[in-house]
C-alpha positions as CSV (number, residue, x, y, z in Angstrom):
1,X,105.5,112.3,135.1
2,X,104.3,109.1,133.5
3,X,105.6,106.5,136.0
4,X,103.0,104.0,133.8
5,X,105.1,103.8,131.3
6,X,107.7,102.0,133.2
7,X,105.5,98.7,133.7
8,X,103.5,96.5,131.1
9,X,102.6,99.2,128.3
10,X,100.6,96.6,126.5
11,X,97.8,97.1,129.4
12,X,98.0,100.6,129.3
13,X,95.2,102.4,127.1
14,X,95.9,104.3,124.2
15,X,95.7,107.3,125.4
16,X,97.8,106.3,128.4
17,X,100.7,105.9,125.8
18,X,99.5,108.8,123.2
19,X,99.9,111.8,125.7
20,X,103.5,111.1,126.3
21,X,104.3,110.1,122.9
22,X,103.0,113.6,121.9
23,X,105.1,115.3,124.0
24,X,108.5,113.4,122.6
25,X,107.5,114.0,118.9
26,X,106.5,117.3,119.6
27,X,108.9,118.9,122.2
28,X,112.1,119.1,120.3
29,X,110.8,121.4,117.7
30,X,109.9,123.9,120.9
31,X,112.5,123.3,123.1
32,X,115.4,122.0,121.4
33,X,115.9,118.0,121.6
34,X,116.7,117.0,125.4
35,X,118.5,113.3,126.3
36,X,115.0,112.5,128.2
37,X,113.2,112.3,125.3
38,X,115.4,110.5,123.1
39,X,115.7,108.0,125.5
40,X,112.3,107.6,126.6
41,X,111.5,107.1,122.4
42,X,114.1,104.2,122.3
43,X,112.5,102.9,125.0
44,X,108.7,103.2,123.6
45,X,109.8,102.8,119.8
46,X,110.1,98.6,119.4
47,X,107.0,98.1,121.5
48,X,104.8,100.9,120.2
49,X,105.8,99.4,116.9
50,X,104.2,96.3,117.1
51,X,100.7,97.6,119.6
52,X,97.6,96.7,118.0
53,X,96.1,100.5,118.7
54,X,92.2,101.2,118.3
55,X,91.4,102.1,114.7
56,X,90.8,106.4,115.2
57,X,90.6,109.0,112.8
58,X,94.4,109.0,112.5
59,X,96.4,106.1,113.2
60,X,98.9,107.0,116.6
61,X,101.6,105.2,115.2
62,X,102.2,108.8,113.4
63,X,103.7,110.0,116.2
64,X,106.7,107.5,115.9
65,X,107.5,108.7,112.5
66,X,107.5,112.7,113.8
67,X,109.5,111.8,117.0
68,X,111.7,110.4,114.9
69,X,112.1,112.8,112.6
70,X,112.4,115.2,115.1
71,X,115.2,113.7,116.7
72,X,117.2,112.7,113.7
73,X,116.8,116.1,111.7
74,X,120.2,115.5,109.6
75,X,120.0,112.1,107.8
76,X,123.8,112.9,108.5
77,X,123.8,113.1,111.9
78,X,125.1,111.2,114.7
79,X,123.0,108.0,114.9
80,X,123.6,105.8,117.8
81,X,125.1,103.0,116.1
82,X,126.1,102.7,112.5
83,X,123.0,100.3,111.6
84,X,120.4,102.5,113.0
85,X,118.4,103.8,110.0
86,X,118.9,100.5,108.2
87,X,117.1,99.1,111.1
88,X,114.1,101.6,111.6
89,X,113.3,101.7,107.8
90,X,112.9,97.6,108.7
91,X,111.0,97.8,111.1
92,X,109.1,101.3,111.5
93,X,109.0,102.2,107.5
94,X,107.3,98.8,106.9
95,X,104.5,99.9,109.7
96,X,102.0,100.5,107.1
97,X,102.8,97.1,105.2
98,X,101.2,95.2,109.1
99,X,98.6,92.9,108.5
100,X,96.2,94.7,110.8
101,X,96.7,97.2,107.4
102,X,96.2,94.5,105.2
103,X,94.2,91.1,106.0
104,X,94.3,88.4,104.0
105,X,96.4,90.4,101.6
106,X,93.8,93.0,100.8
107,X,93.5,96.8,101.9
108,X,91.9,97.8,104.5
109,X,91.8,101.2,103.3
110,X,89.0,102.4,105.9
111,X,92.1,101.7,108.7
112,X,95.4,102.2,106.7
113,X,94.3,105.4,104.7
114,X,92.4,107.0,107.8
115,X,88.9,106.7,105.4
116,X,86.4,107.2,107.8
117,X,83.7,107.7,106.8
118,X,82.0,110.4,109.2
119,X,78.3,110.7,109.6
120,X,78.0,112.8,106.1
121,X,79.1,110.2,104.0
122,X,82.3,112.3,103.4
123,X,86.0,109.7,104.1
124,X,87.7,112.7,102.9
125,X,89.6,111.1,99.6
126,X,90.8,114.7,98.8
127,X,93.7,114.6,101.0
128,X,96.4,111.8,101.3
129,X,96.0,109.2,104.3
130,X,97.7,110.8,107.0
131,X,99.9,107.2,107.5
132,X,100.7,106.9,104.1
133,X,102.1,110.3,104.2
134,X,104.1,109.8,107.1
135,X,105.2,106.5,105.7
136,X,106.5,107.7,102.6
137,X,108.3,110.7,103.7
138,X,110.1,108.4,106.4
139,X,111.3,106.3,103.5
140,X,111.9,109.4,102.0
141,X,114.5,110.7,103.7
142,X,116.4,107.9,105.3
143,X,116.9,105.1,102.7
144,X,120.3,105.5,100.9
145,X,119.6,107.1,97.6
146,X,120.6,104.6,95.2
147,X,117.6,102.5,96.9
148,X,115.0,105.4,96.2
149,X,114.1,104.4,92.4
150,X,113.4,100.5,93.3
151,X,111.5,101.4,96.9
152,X,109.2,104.2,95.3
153,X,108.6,101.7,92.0
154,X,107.3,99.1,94.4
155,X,105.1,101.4,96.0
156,X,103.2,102.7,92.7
157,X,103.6,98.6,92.1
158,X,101.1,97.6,94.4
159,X,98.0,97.1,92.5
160,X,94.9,98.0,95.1
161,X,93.5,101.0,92.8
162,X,92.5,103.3,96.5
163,X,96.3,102.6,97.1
164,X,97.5,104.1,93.9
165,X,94.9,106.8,94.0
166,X,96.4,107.8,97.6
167,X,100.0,107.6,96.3
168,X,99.3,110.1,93.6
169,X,97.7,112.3,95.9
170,X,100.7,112.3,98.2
171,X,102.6,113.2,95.2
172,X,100.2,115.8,94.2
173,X,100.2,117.7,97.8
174,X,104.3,116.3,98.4
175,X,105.2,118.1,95.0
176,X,106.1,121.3,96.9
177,X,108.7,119.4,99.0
178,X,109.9,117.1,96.1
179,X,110.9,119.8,93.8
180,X,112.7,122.3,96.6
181,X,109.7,125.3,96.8
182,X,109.7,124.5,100.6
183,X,112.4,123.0,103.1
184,X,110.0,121.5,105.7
185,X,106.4,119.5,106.4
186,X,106.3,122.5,109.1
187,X,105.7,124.5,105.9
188,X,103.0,122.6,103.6
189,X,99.3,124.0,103.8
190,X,97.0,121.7,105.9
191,X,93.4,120.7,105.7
192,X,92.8,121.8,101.7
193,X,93.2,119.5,98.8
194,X,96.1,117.3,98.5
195,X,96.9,117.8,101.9
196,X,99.9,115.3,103.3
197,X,100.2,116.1,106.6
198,X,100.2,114.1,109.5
199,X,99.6,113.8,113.1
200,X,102.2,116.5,114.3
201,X,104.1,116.9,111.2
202,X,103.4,120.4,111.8
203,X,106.2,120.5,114.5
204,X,109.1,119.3,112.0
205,X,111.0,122.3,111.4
206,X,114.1,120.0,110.8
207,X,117.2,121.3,112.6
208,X,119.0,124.6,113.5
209,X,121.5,124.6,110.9
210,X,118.5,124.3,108.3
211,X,118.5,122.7,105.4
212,X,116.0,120.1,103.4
213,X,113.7,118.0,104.6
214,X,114.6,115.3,102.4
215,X,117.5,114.8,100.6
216,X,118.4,115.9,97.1
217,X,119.3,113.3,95.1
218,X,116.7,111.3,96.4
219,X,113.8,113.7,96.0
220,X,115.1,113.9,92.4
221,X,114.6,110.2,92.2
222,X,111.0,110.1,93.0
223,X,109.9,112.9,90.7
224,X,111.6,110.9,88.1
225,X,109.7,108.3,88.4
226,X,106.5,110.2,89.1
227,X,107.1,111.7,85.5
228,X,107.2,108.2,84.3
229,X,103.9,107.1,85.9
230,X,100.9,106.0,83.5
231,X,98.0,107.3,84.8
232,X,95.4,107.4,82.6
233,X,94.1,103.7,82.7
234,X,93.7,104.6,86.5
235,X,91.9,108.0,86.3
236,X,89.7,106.4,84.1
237,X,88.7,103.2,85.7
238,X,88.0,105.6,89.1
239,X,86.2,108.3,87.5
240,X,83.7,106.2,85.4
241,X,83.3,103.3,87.5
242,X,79.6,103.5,89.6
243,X,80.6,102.2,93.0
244,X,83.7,104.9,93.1
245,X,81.9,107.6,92.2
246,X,81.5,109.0,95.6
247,X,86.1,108.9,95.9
248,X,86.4,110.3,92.5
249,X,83.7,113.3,93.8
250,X,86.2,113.8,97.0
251,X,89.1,113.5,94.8
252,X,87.8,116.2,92.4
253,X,90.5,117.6,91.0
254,X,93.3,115.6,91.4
255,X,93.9,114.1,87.8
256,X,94.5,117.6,86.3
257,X,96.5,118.9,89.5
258,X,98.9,116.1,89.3
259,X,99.5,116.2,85.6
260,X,100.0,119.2,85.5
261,X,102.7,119.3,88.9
262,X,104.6,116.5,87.1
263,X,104.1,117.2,83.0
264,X,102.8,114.2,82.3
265,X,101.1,113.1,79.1
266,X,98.3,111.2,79.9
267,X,98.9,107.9,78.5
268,X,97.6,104.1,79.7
């Protein structure tokens, strides 16, 4: 059906590459997971990783994370060979770390976080970038637990004060996931605050024997470390400084709804 595919996929268009891309990431969860796909996805996965795709109002790359997911349901599954999820978290979980994300060594956060903004002023800072959502649950899920604590304290590490304020509004919509009330990203609310989604992450439904979507010991992990987070030099600096005030307006909200998901005493 898409015999383009099969010749120089950098010259294709994006949307040349998007429409099948869809249909691997979304099919599985419709019509159970079919050797086509999965091999079509191998095929795509190292050269979709490193396309320079048109900035859009989500970033396509999203895709790669739910076909992935999609196909690889059970972190304990059968993987097809032993160094498999080493390898993607390498290469695909460090996606949002490109430099197209981050020239020069400074956020693009217009680009990386998806914050557009449209023509009525509003980037939509109320929700979580839908990469860094899909970024984070990848990690998630597949690193080894006893790597959790050290990969989720670098992320709250990084210093940019838009990327902190998105983590803790992945945190803030993720909570329902992190702490067991729901199995699946098939299940969280989309489009209100503190949304995480992502592009298709409505389609992973993880797989037929059920289950969670991430694993236990290392959704434990995170929420640990969320209830050790400091906060309250950061709330502060956003929602009195003049040229955020139109992000802390978006974000309305969000200091009291994640204190109060995680308990924490608002402390510097």
């Amino acid at each position: 059906m898409y015999p383009q595919l099969l010749g120089d996929i950098a010259t294709l268009p994006d949307d040349a590459v998007m429409q099948p891309l869809e249909e691997i990431a979304s099919g599985s969860s419709n019509f159970g997971l079919l050797a086509e796909w999965v091999e079509w996805f191998h095929y795509l996965l190292p050269q979709l990783i490193v396309r320079r795709w048109k900035p859009t109002y989500f970033q396509p790359a999203e895709r790669l994370f739910t076909a992935f997911m999609n196909q690889h349901p059970d972190v304990e599954g059968t993987l097809p060979y032993p160094e498999f999820y080493d390898d993607a978290l390498h290469t695909l979980g460090r996606y949002i770390m490109s430099p197209i994300f981050w020239p020069d060594g400074e956020l693009d956060f217009a680009n990386c976080l998806s914050k557009w903004t449209g023509p009525s002023g509003v980037a939509g800072w109320w929700r979580a970038g839908n990469l860094i959502s899909a970024s984070l649950f990848f990690s998630a899920k597949y690193l080894a637990a006893s790597n959790v604590e050290a990969w989720f304290r670098s992320v709250i590490g990084i210093s940019d004060r838009h990327w902190q304020l998105q983590v803790i509004t992945w945190l803030t919509g993720a909570n329902p996931i992190l702490t067991g009330e729901i199995n699946q990203p098939a299940e969280l609310p989309e489009n209100g605050p503190f949304d995480v989604g992502w592009d298709w992450s409505h389609a992973v439904k993880g797989s037929d024997v059920g289950g969670s979507f991430l694993p236990l010991d290392n959704r434990r992990a995170i929420v640990e470390v969320a209830h050790d987070m400091k906060v309250g030099a950061l709330f502060e600096d956003v929602w009195t400084d003049p040229t955020m005030s139109a992000i802390a307006a978006e974000a309305a909200g969000l200091p009291e709804a994640f204190l109060q998901r995680y308990q924490i005493n608002n402390g510097s």
